[in-house]
mmCIF file of the C-alpha atoms, coordinates in Angstrom:
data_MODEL
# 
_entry.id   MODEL 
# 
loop_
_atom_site.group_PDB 
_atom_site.id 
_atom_site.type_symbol 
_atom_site.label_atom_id 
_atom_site.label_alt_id 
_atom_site.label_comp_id 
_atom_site.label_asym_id 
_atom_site.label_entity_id 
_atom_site.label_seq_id 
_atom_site.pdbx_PDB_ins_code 
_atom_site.Cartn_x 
_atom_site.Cartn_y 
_atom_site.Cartn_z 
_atom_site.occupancy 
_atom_site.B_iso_or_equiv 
_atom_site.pdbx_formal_charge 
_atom_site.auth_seq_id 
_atom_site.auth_comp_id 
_atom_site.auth_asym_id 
_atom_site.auth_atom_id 
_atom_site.pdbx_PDB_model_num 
ATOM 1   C CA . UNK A 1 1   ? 89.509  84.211  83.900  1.00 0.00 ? 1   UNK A CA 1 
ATOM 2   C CA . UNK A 1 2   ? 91.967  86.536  84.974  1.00 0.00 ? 2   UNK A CA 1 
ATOM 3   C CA . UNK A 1 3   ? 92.054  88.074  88.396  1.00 0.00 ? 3   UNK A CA 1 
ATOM 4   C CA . UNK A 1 4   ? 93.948  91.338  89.443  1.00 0.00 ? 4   UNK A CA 1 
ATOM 5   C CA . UNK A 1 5   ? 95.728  91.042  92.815  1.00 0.00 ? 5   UNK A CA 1 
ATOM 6   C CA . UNK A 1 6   ? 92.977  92.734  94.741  1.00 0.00 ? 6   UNK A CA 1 
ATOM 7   C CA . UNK A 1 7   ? 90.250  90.517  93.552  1.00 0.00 ? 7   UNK A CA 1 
ATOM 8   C CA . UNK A 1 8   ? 92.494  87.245  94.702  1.00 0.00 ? 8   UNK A CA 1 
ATOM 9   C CA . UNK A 1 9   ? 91.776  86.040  97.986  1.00 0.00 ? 9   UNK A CA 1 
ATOM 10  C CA . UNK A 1 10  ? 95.172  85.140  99.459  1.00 0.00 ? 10  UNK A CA 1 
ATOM 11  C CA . UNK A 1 11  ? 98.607  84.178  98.021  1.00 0.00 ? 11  UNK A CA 1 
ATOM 12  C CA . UNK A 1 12  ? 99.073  82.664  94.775  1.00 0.00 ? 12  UNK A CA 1 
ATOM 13  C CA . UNK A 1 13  ? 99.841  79.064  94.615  1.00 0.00 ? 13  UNK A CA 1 
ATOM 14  C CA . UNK A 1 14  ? 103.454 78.496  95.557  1.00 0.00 ? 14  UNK A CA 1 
ATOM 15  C CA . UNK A 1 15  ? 105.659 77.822  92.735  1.00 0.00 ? 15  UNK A CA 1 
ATOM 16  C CA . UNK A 1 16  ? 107.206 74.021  92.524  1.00 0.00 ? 16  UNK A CA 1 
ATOM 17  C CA . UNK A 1 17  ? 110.934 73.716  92.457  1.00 0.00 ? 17  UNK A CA 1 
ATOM 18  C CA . UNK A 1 18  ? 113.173 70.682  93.102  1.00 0.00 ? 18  UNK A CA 1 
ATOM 19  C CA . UNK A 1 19  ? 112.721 69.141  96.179  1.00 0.00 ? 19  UNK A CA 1 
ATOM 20  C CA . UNK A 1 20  ? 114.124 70.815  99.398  1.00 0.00 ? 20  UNK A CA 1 
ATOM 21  C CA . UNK A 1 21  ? 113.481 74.190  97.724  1.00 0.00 ? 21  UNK A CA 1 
ATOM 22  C CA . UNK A 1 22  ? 111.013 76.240  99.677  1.00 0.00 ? 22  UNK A CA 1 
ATOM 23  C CA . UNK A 1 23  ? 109.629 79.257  98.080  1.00 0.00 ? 23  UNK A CA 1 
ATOM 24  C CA . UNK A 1 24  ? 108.444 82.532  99.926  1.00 0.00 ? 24  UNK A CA 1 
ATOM 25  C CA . UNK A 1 25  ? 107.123 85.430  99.146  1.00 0.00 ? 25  UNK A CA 1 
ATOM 26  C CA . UNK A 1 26  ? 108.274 88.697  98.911  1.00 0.00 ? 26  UNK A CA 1 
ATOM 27  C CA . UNK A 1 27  ? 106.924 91.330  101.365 1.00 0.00 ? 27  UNK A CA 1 
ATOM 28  C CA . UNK A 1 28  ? 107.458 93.588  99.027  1.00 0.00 ? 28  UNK A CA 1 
ATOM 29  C CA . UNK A 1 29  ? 106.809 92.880  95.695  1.00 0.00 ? 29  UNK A CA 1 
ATOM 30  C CA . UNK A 1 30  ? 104.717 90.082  96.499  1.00 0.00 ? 30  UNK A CA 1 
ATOM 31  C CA . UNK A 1 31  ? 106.925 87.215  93.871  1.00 0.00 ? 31  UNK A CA 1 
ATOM 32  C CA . UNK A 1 32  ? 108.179 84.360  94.963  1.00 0.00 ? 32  UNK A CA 1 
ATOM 33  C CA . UNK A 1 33  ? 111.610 83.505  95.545  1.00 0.00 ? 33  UNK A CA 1 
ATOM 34  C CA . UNK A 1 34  ? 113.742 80.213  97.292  1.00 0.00 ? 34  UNK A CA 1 
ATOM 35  C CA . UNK A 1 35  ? 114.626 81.123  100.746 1.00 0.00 ? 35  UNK A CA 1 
ATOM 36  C CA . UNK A 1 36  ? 118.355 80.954  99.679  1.00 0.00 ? 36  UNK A CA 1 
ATOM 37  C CA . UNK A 1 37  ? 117.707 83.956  97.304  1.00 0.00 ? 37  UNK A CA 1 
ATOM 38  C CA . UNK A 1 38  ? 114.954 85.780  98.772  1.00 0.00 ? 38  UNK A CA 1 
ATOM 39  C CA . UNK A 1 39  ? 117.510 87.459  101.444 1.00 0.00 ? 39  UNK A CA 1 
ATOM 40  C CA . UNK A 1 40  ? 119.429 88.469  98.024  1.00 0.00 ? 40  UNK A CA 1 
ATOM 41  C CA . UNK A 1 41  ? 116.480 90.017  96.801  1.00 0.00 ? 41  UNK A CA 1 
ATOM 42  C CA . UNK A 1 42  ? 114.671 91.859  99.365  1.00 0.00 ? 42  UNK A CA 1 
ATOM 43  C CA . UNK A 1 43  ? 117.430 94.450  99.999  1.00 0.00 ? 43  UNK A CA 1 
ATOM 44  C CA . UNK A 1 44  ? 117.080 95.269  95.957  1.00 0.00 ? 44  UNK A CA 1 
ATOM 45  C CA . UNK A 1 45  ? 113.794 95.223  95.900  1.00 0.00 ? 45  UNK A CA 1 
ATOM 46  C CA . UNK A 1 46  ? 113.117 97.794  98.409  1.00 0.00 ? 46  UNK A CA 1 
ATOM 47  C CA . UNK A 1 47  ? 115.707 99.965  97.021  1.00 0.00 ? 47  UNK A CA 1 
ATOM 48  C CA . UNK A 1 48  ? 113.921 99.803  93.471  1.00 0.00 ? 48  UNK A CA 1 
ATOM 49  C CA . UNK A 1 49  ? 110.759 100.427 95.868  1.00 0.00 ? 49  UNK A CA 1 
ATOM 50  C CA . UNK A 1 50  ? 112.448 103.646 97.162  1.00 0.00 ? 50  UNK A CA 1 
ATOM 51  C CA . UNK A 1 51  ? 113.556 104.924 93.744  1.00 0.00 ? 51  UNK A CA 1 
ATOM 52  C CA . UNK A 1 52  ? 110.090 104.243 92.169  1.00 0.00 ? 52  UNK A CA 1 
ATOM 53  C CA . UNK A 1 53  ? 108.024 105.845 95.084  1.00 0.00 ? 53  UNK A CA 1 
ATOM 54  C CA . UNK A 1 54  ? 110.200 108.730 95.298  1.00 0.00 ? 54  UNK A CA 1 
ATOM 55  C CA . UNK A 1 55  ? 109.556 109.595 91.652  1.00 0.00 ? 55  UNK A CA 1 
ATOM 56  C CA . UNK A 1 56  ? 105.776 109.892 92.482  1.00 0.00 ? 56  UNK A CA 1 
ATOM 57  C CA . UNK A 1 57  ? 103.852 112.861 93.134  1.00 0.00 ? 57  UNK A CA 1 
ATOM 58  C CA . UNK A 1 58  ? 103.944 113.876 97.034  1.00 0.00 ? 58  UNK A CA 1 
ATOM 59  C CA . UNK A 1 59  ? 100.414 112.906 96.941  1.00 0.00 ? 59  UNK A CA 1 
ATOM 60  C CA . UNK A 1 60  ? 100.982 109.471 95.298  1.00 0.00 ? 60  UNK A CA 1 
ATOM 61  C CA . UNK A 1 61  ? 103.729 108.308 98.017  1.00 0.00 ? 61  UNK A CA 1 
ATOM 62  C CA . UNK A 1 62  ? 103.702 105.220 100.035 1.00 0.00 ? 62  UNK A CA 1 
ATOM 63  C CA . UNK A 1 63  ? 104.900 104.757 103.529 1.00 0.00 ? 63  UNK A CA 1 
ATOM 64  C CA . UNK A 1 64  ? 107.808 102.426 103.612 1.00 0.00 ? 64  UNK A CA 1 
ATOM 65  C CA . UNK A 1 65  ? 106.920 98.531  103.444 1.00 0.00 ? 65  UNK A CA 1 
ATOM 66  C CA . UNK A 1 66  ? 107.405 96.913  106.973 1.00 0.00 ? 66  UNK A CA 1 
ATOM 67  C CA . UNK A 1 67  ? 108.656 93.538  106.796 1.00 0.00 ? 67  UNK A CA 1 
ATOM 68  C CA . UNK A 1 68  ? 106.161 91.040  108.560 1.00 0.00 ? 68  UNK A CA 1 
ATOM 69  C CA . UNK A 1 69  ? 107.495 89.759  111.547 1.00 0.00 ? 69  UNK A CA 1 
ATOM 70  C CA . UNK A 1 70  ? 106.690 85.715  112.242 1.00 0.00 ? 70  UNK A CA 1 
ATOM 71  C CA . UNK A 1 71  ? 107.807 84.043  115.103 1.00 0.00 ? 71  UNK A CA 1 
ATOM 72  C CA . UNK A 1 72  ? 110.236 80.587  114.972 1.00 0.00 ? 72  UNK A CA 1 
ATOM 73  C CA . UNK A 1 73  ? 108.008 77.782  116.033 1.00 0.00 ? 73  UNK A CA 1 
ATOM 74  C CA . UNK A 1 74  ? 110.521 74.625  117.340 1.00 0.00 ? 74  UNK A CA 1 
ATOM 75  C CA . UNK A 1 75  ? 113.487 76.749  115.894 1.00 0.00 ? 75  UNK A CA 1 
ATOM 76  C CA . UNK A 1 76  ? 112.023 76.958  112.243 1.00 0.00 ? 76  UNK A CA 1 
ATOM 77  C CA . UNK A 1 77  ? 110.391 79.286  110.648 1.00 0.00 ? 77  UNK A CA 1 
ATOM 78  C CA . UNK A 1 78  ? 106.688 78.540  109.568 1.00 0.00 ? 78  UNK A CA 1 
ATOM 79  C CA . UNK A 1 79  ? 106.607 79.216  105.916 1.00 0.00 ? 79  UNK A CA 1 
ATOM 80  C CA . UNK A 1 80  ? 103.176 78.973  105.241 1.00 0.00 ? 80  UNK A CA 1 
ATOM 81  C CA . UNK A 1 81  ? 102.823 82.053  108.150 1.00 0.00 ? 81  UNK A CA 1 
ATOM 82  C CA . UNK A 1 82  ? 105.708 83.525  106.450 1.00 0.00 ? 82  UNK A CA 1 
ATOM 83  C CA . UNK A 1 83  ? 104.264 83.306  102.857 1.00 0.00 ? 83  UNK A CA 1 
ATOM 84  C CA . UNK A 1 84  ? 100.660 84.900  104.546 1.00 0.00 ? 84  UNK A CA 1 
ATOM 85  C CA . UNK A 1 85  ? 101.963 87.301  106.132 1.00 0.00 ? 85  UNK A CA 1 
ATOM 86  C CA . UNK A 1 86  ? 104.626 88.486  103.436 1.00 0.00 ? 86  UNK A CA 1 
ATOM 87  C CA . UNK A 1 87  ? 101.204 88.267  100.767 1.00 0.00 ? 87  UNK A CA 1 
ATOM 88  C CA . UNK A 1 88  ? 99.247  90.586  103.102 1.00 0.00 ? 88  UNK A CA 1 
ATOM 89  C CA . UNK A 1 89  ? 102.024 92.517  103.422 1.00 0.00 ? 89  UNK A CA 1 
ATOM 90  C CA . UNK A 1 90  ? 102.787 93.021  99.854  1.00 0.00 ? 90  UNK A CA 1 
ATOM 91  C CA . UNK A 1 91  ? 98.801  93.680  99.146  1.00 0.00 ? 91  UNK A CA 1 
ATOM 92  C CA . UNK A 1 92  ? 99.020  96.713  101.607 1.00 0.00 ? 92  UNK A CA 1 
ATOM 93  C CA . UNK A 1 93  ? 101.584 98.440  99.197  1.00 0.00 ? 93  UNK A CA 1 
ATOM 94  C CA . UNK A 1 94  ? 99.446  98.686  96.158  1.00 0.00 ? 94  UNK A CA 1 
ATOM 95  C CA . UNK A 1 95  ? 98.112  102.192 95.738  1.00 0.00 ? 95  UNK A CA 1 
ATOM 96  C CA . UNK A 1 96  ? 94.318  102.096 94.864  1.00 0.00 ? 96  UNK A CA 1 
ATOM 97  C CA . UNK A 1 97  ? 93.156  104.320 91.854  1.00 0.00 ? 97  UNK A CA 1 
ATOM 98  C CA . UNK A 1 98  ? 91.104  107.457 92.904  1.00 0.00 ? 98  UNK A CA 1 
ATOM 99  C CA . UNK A 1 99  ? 88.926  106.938 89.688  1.00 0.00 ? 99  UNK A CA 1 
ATOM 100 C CA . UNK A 1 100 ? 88.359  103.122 89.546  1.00 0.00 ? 100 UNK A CA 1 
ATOM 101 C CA . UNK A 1 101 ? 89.827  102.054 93.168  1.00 0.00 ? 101 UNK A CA 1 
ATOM 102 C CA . UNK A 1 102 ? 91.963  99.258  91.566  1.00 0.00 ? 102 UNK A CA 1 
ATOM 103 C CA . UNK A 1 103 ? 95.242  98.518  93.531  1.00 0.00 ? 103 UNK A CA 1 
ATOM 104 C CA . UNK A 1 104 ? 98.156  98.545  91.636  1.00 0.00 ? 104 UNK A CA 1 
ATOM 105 C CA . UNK A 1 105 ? 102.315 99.484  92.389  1.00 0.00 ? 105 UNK A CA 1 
ATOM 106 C CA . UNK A 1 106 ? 102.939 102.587 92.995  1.00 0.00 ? 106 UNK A CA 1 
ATOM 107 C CA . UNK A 1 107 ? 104.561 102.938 89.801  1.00 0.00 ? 107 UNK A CA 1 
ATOM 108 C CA . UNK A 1 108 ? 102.190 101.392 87.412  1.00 0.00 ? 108 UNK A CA 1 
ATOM 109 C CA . UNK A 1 109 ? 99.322  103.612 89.000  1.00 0.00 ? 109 UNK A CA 1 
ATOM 110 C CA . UNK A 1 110 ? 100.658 106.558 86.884  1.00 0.00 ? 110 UNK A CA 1 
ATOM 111 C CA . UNK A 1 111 ? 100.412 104.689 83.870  1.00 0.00 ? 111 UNK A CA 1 
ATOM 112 C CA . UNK A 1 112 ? 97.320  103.623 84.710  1.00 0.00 ? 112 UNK A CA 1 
ATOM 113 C CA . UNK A 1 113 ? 95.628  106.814 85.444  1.00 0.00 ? 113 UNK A CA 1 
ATOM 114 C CA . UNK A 1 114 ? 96.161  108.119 81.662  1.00 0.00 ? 114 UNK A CA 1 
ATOM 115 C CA . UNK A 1 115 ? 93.962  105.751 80.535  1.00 0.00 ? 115 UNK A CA 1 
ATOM 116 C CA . UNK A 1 116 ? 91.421  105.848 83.363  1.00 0.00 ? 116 UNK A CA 1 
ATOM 117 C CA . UNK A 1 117 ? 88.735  108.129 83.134  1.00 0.00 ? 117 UNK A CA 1 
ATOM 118 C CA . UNK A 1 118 ? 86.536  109.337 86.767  1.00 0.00 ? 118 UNK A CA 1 
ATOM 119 C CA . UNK A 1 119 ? 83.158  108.151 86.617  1.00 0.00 ? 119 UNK A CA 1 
ATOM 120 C CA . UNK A 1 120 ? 80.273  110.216 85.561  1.00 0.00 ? 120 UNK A CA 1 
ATOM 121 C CA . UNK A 1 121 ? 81.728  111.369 82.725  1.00 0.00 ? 121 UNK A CA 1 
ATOM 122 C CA . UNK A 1 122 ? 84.120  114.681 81.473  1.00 0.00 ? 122 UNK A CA 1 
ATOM 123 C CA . UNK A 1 123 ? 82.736  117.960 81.274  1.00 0.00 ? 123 UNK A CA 1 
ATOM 124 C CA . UNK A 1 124 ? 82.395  119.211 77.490  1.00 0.00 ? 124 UNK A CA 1 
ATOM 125 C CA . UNK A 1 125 ? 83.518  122.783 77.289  1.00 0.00 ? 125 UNK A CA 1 
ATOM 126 C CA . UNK A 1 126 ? 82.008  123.837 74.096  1.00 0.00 ? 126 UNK A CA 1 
ATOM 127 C CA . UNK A 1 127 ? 82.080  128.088 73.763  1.00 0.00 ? 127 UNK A CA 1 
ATOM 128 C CA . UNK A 1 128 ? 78.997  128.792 74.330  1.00 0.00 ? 128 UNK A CA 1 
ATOM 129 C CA . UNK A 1 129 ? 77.408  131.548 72.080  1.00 0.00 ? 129 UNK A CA 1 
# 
């Protein structure tokens, strides 16, 4: 069974990598990336972010994603806080459907709203005679 990201109850499983390598979330995109990389990654993802949400309608728009802040616990970070709080983080940037009230990126919501019809049904304007 497949879930969409709304219906899933916290973060994915993390992925597995060689040993040593941590993964982490993005707080934007919500992937997973090694901590080496992710600092690579963030700045490009939230310039994509920018582009894509400033193509949108005005009505469409997102706030700008805040990076979760998670305290150092004995001078390391707590990844498993980090990963939550990224996840939620991530979650609260999907854009819900008016019609269906699916979350989905900001960008794919367009795409998704020429397929998705408001409940109740369409009007049928037939001339009337």
């Amino acid at each position: 069974k497949t879930f969409t990201a709304s219906q899933q109850k916290g973060p994915p499983k993390q992925k597995r990598g060689p040993p040593g390598s941590n993964f982490v979330f993005c707080y934007i995109c919500g992937r997973q990336f090694t901590i080496a990389s992710i600092g690579i990654h963030e700045p490009q993802c939230l310039e994509k972010w920018k582009n894509e949400n400033n193509k949108l309608p005005r009505e469409h728009r997102r706030p700008l994603p805040k990076k979760p802040e998670v305290v150092k616990t004995g001078g390391k970070y707590d990844v498993a806080a980090l990963n939550e709080a990224a996840w939620q983080a991530s979650q609260a940037n999907l854009a819900p459907c008016p019609n269906c009230a699916r979350t989905f990126n900001p960008d794919r919501l367009q795409v998704h709203l020429k397929s998705c019809k408001p409940k109740g049904g369409a009007t049928n304007s037939m001339p009337s005679t």
